[in-house]
C-alpha positions as CSV (number, residue, x, y, z in Angstrom):
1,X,5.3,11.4,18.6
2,X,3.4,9.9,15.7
3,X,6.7,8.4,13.8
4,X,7.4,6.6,17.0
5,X,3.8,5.1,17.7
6,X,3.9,4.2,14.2
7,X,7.1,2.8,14.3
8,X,5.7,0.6,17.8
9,X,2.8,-0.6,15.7
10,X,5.3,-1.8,12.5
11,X,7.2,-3.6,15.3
12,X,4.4,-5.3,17.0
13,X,3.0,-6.8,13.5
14,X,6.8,-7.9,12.7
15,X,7.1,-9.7,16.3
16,X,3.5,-11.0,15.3
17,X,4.8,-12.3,11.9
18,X,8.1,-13.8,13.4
19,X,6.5,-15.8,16.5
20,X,3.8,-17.2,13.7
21,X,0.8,-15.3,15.9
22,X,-2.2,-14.2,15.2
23,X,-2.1,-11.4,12.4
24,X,-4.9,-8.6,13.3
25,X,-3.8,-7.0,10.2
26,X,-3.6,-9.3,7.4
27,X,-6.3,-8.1,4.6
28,X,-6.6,-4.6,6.3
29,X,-5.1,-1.7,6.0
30,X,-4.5,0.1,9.2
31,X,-4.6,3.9,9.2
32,X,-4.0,6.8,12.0
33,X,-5.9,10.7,11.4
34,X,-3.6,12.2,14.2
35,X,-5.6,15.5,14.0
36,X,-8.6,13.4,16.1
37,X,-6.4,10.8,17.2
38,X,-7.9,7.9,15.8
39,X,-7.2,4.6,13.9
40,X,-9.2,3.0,11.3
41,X,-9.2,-0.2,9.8
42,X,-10.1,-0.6,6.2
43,X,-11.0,-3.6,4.4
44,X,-8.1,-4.2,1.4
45,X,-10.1,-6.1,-1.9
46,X,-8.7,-9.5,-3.1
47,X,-6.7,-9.6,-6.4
48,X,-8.6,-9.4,-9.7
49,X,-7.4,-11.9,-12.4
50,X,-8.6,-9.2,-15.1
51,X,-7.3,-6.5,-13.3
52,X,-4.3,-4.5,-15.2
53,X,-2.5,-3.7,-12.3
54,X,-2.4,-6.7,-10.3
55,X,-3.8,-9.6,-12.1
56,X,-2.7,-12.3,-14.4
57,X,-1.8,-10.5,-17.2
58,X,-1.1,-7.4,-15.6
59,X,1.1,-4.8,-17.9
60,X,5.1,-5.4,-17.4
61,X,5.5,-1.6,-16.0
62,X,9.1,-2.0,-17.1
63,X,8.6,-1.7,-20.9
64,X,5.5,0.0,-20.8
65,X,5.5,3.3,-23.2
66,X,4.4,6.3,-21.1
67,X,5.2,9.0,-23.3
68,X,2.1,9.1,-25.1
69,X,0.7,10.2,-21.4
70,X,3.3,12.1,-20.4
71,X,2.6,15.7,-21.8
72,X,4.9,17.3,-19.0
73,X,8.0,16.0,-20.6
74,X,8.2,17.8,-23.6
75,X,10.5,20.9,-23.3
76,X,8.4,24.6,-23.1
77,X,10.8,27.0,-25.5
């Protein structure tokens, strides 16, 4: 039941996106607690232009060297 309401809500925003209509979503982020069956909207923050993730000179996750963080990949004798 949930993957199918979910699935009705994805398809409502698309048709909303194609027919250029009024987007109740943009800048929120729409979430569903099926256990009390009830929907919340939460406000999404703009970009940061310092921010490392996202910004302007955000790090090129491509290259980036994670080993020195990774302590799981070294093989246990």
């Amino acid at each position: 039941m949930v993957p199918g309401l979910v699935g009705i809500l994805l398809a409502i925003e698309a048709i909303k996106l194609v027919t250029k209509g009024e987007c109740g979503l943009e800048g929120r982020l729409l979430t569903f607690d099926g256990r009390k069956c009830e929907f919340k909207k939460l406000a999404l923050r703009k970009r940061l232009p310092d921010c490392i993730g996202c910004g302007i000179n955000k790090l090129d996750m491509q290259t980036y060297d994670y080993s020195r963080y990774n302590q799981c990949s070294k093989a246990v004798p």
